[in-house]
C-alpha positions, -999 to 999 in steps of 0.1 A, spaced: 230 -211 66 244 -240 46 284 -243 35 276 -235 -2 256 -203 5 286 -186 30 310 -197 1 283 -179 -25 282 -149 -4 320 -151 -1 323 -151 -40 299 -123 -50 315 -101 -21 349 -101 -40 328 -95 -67 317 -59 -54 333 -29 -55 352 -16 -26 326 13 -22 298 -7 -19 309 -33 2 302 -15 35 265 -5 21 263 -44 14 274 -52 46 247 -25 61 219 -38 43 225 -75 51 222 -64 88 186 -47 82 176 -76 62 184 -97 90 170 -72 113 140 -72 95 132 -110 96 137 -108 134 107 -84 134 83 -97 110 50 -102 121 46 -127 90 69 -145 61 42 -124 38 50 -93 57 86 -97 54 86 -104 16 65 -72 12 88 -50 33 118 -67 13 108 -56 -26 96 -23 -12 132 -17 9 155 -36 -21 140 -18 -47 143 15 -30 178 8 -23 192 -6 -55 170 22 -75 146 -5 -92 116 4 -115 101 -22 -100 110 -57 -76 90 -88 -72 90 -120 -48 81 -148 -74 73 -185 -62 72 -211 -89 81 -224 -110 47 -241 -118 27 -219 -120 51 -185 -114 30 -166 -89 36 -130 -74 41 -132 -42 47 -92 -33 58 -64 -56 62 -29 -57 66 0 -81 55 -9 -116 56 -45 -119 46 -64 -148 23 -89 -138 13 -95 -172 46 -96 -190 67 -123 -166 103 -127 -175 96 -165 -165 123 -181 -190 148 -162 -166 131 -173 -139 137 -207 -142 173 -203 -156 181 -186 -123 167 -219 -103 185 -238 -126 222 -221 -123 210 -213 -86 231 -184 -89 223 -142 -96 212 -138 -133 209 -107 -158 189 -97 -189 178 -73 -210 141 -61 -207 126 -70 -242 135 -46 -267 141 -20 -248 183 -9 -243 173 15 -212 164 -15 -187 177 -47 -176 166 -76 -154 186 -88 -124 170 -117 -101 183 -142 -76 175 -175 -63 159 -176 -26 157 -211 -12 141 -223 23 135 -254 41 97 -257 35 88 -236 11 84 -239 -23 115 -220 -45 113 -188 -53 125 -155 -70 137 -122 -64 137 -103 -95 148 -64 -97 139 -43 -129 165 -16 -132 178 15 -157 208 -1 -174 228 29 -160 226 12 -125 241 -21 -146 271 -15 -120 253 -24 -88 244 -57 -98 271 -75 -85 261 -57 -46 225 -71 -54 238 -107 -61 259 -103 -32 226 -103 -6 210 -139 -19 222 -155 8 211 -132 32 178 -130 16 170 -169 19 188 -164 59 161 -136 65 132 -158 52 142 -185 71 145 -168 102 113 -152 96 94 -184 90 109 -200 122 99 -163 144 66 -166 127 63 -203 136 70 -201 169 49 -172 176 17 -193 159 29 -222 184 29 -195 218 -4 -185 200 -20 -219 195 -7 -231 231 -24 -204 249 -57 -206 231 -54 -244 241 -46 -236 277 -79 -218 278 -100 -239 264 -87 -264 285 -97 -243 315 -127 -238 298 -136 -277 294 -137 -279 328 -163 -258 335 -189 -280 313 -215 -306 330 -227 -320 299 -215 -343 277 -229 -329 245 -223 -291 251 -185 -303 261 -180 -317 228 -197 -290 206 -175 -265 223 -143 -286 220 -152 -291 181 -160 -255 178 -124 -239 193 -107 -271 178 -118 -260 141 -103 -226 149 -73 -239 162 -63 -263 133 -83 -238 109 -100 -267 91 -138 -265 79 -150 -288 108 -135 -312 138 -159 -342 151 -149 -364 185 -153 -396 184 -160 -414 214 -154 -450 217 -177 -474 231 -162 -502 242 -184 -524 250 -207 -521 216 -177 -520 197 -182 -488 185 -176 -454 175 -201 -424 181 -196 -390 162 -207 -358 176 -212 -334 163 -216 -352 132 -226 -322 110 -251 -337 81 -260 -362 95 -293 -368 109 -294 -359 145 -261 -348 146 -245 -379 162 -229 -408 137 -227 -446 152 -198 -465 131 -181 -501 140 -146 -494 158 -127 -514 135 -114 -507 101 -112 -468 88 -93 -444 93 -105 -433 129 -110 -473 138 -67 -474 131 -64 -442 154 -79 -457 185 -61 -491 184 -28 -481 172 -30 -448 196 -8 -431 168 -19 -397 149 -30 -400 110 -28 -375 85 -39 -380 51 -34 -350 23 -58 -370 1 -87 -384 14 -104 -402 -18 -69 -418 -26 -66 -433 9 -84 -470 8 -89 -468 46 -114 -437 46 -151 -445 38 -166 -425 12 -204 -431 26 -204 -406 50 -195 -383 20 -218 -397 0 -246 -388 28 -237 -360 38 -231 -345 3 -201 -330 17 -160 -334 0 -130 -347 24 -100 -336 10 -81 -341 38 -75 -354 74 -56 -353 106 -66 -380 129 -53 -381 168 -59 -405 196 -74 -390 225 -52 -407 257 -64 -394 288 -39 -394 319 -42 -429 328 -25 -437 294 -66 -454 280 -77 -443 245 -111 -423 249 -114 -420 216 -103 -394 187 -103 -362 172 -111 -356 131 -101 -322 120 -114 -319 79 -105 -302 54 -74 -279 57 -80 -241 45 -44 -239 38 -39 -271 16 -29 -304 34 -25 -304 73 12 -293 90 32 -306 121 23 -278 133 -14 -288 130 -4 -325 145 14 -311 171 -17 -287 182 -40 -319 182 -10 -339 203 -16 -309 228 -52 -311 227 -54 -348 235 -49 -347 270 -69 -320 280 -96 -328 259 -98 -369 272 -94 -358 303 -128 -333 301 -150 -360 284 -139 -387 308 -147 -366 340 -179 -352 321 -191 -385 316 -185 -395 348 -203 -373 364 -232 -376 344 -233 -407 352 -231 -403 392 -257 -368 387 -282 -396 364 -273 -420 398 -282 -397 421 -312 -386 404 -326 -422 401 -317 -426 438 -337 -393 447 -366 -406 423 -364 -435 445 -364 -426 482 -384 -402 468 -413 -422 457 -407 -442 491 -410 -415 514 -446 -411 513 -471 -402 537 -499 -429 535 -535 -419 545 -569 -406 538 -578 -396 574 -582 -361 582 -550 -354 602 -529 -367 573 -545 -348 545 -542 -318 567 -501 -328 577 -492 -333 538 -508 -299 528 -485 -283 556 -456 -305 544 -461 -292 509 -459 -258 517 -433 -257 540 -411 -278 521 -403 -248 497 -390 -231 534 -362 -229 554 -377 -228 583 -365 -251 612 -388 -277 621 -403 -294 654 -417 -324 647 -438 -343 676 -450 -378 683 -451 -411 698 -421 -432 686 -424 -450 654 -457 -423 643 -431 -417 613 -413 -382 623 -383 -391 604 -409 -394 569 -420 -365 575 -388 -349 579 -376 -368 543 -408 -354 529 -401 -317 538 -366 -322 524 -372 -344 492 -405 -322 483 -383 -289 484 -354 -271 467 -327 -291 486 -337 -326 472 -303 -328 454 -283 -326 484 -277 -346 514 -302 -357 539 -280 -367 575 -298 -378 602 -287 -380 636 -301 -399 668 -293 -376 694 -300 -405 720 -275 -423 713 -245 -396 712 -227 -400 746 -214 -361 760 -181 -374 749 -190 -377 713 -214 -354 707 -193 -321 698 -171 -345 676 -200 -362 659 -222 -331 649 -191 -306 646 -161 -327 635 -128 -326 648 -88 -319 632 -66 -349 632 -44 -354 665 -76 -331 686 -79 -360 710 -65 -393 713 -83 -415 684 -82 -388 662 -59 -402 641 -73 -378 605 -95 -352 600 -130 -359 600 -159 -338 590 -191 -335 615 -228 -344 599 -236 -304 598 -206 -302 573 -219 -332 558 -251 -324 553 -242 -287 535 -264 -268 515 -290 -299 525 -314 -311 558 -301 -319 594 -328 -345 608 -320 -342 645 -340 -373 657 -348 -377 701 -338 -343 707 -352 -346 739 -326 -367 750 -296 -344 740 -272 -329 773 -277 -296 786 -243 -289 777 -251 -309 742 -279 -284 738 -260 -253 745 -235 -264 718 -264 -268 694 -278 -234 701 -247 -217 694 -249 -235 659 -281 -224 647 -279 -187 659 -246 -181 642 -248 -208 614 -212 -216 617 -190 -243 633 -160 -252 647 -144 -288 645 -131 -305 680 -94 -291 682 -99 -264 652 -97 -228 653 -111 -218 618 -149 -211 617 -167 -230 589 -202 -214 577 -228 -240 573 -264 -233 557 -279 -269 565 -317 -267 572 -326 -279 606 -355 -303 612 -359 -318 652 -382 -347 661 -388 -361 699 -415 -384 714 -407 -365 749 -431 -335 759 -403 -308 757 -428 -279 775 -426 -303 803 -388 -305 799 -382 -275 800 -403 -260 832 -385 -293 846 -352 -276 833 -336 -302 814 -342 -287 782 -333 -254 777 -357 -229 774 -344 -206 744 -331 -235 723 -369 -250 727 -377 -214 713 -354 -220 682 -362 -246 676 -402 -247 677 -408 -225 650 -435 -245 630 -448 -275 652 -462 -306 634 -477 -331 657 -484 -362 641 -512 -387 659 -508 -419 667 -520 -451 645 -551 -457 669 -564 -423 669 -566 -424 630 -576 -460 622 -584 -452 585 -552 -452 582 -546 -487 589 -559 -506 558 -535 -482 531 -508 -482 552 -508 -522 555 -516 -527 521 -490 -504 511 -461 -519 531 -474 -557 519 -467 -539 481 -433 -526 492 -422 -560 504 -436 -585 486 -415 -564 457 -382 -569 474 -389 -605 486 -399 -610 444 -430 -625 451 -463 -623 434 -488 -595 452 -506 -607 486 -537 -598 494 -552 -591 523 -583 -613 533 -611 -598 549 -605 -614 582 -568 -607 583 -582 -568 579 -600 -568 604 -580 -587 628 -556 -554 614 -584 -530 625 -588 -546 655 -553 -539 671 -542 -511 691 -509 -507 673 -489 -493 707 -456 -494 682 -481 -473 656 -464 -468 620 -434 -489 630 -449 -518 642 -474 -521 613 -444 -517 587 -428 -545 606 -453 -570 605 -460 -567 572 -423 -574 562 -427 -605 585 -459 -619 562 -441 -609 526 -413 -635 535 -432 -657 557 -467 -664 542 -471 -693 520 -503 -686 511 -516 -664 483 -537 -645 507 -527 -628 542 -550 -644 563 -559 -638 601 -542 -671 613 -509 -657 595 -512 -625 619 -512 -647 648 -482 -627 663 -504 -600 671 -518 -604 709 -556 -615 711 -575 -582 730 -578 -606 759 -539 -608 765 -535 -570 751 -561 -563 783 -532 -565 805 -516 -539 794 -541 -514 805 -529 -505 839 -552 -504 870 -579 -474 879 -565 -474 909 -528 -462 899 -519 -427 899 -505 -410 864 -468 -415 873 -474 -454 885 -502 -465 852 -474 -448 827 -447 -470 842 -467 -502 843 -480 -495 809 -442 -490 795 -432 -524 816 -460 -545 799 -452 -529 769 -415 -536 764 -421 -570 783 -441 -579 751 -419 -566 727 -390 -584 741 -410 -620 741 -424 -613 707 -391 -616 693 -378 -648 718 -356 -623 739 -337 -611 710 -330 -576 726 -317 -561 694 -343 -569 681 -366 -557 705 -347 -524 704 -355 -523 668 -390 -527 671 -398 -503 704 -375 -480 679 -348 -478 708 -311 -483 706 -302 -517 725 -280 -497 749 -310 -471 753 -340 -495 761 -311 -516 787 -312 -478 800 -350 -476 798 -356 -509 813 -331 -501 847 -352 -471 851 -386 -494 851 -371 -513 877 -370 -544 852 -346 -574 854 -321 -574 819 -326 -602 799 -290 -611 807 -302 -611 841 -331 -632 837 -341 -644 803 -362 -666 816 -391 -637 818 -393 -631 785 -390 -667 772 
């Protein structure tokens, strides 16, 4: 309350008689009491006439706000909208002090009104029609203007705040509720749709800003052709937003040179006004902006800039985190599309037709799988194909090679294990069956797992749950399980070094995939369809295959089957010169004379031809790439370490030992 409306109150107080000061005094309190209360300035000014005319004995009482036009604001009893005393009105602004008058012609009643000012609002009046008998009580009705402007304005501030409490909870949940959108475009019709209701305006657009086109894009962008408006990021209203980073608001659109009429003009729609606000997300970069149109109060108020200042961050935070996962789920599709379309299982002979029929419909499974086969037959594409082909093609796809997971490491490596659990485990890291959650395990050489490894893994897929190296807490895990081996595992087990009942939980379906020589139909597609691959990634024109070089192809017992063929046909997409494969560019392969030594004498038993056979084998292997043992590795599909172990068991000298016998 200001200096000059204590000293008014001060005044008209000496002014009232002795009896009424204490009623004065009383009904100042309730007034007061009453603004507190309000739910509404409206609700307050309604309550007041009805109260102050009761109390004072009034005809009638009105709130008036002018003074052009006078307008009723609330009234009660029988006011006189059509008969205005508006000459007193305005004499009672201009004296800003209690004023009196007689009522027209008649002698019975008078007029009494007084000037109520606040901060904000237009000025106003509060005007009392009384019976000239209660001429006497005037001077206790001019004693309550100050408390009467007091009450409003306390009103108006409890009112405020309450909208604020209001408009900051409704913006905490819709900023809870942004986060629980995936796409870009829903995000932003949902932020426009509680963002109209929050700054009660006739529509909101977001404008996201492309950088690197230079440009703004609208959406939702409503009359306008597909909903989405493309405009250059400089000049406009919006264009100033983004690179100043400050809020706009404009109370007349048309008389504003910065906005741009043609969108009006389009849309056939009227911008009265605007409100404008940077959207900064919480690295401090401008996103973009937010447009609210079109006030249904009259121009935009603080209060409306300061609900769009508290949408800002929330809602530049939701579209940059919406976009970017769009972008990594449209990544991770592409990437899926791709393995996808390269894990294919080539072939028109009968066992392969028959294989992708069963990999079709046991794709759609959970079922563990057993997959069987010489090494490099392709267990590990069929084991992509089951996953990529079935409901868990968006998640992971780990695969392991239990062969070459020392005891020591296994547990750690499959299960994970809590920082500080051993002595290198410096932070918590999470096993491949965590990693590969909700996906497909690939458990490659299975066969070659420990006993005690095996037990571990039982335990896993009876109870589907985990526990890291140096954890206590259990962690579910609903990974599908899929387990390849070139080793005949029946045989393991009556030789008891697999066990028996994870053999059983595992060998629930059994696919059994035959090697390249007993399906050499096979041979042509899967050549040519390698020589595609790579001649793509070497970005070379297409080779084809002469007839020589296929038969040559035809012609060669493939002992390294899928993975050998794959191989070589890398080797001619970056090493022909040629336009055609010829049979002189396969020369790499062994003539059938020098292959014949590889078949082992008649007179050998099984035990003695199978090691000779594996000798021979890996003997060529090893010279075929000049000694290069990781390289040999690579093409027997052996770890280095696990064909050195492979080659002590043969009885055969290490190349470290003796190069010389594979040079």
């Amino acid at each position: 309350m200001s200096d000059r409306q204590w000293l008014s109150m001060t005044h008209a107080r000496r002014k009232v008689a002795a009896d009424d000061a204490p009623r004065v005094m009383d009904v100042t309190e309730h007034l007061l009491q009453s603004a507190l209360y309000a739910q509404s300035p409206d609700a307050y000014q309604r309550e007041l006439v009805r109260e102050l005319a009761a109390e004072f004995g009034g005809v009638a009482a009105g709130w008036v706000a002018g003074p052009a036009p006078w307008q009723t604001v609330a009234s009660h009893g029988r006011w006189p909208t059509e008969r205005l005393p508006t000459t007193l009105f305005a004499e009672v602004l201009d004296r800003d002090e209690a004023v009196e008058a007689p009522w027209g012609e008649s002698a019975d009643s008078i007029w009494a009104a007084v000037p109520v000012r606040c901060a904000g609002f237009p000025p106003a009046v509060f005007a009392l029609l009384l019976r000239r008998t209660l001429a006497e009580r005037l001077a206790a009705f001019a004693a309550l203007v100050p408390a009467l402007a007091l009450g409003w304005q306390i009103c108006d501030r409890s009112s405020r705040s309450e909208q604020r409490r209001d408009r900051l909870q409704r913006t905490l949940k819709l900023a809870c509720e942004l986060s629980d959108q995936v796409e870009t475009e829903s995000l932003l019709k949902l932020i426009a749709e509680e963002a109209t209701k929050l700054l009660d305006c006739d529509r909101v657009s977001i404008f996201l800003w492309d950088r690197e086109h230079q440009e703004l894009v609208a959406c939702p962008a409503l009359g306008v052709e597909g909903g989405v408006l493309r405009l250059p990021d400089r000049g406009g209203i919006v264009g100033e937003v983004i690179h100043t980073g400050r809020m706009l608001r404009v109370d007349d659109a048309y008389a504003d040179p910065r906005f741009n009429q043609a969108v009006d003009r389009e849309s056939g729609y009227r911008t009265e006004s605007l409100l404008c606000c940077p959207l900064i997300d919480s690295a401090g970069k401008v996103v973009g902006a937010i447009e609210g149109i079109n006030h249904r109060g009259g121009p935009f108020t603080p209060d409306d800039e300061q609900t769009a200042a508290d949408l800002s961050l929330p809602v530049a935070v939701a579209v940059r985190n919406t976009r970017e996962r769009e972008s990594l789920m449209r990544s991770h599709r592409q990437l899926t599309e791709r393995v996808t379309r390269g894990v294919q299982l080539i072939g028109d002979s009968a066992p392969i037709v028959a294989l992708r029929g069963t990999v079709q419909r046991l794709a759609s499974t959970d079922l563990p799988v057993l997959i069987l086969g010489e090494s490099g037959t392709g267990k590990e594409v069929v084991a992509q194909s089951l996953h990529f082909q079935g409901p868990r093609a968006d998640r992971p796809f780990v695969a392991v090679n239990c062969a070459a997971l020392t005891e020591t490491l296994l547990e750690s490596e499959l299960f994970g294990h809590e920082a500080g659990s051993f002595t290198d485990a410096r932070e918590l890291r999470r096993g491949q069956f965590e990693l590969a959650e909700g996906g497909t395990i690939f458990l490659d050489e299975i066969g070659d797992m420990s006993l005690n490894g095996q037990a571990k893994l039982l335990r896993v897929l009876e109870q589907k749950i985990i526990t890291r190296v140096g954890g206590s807490q259990p962690i579910p895990i609903s990974a599908r399980v899929i387990a390849a081996t070139n080793a005949n595992l029946a045989e393991a087990v009556r030789a008891r070094r697999f066990r028996e009942d994870l053999y059983f939980r595992l060998n629930v379906v059994t696919l059994d995939l035959p090697p390249l020589r007993n399906r050499p139909d096979d041979i042509l597609p899967l050549a040519e369809h390698f020589l595609k691959l790579f001649t793509g990634n070497a970005r070379r024109a297409k080779l084809q295959l002469s007839p020589d070089a296929k038969r040559r192809l035809q012609q060669h017992s493939w002992p390294g089957n899928v993975r050998e063929l794959r191989n070589l046909m890398e080797r001619v997409a970056y090493l022909t010169t040629g336009e055609k494969v010829e049979a002189d560019d396969l020369a790499f392969i062994l003539s059938p004379d020098r292959e014949s030594a590889l078949e082992p004498s008649e007179n050998l038993g099984l035990s003695d031809a199978t090691n000779h056979f594996q000798q021979e084998f890996i003997r060529r292997a090893i010279k075929r790439v000049r000694g290069n043992m990781s390289e040999a590795a690579r093409l027997l599909g052996l770890h280095r370490s696990n064909l050195y172990r492979k080659m002590r068991q043969l009885g055969m000298s290490e190349a470290g030992d003796d190069e010389s016998e594979f040079v």
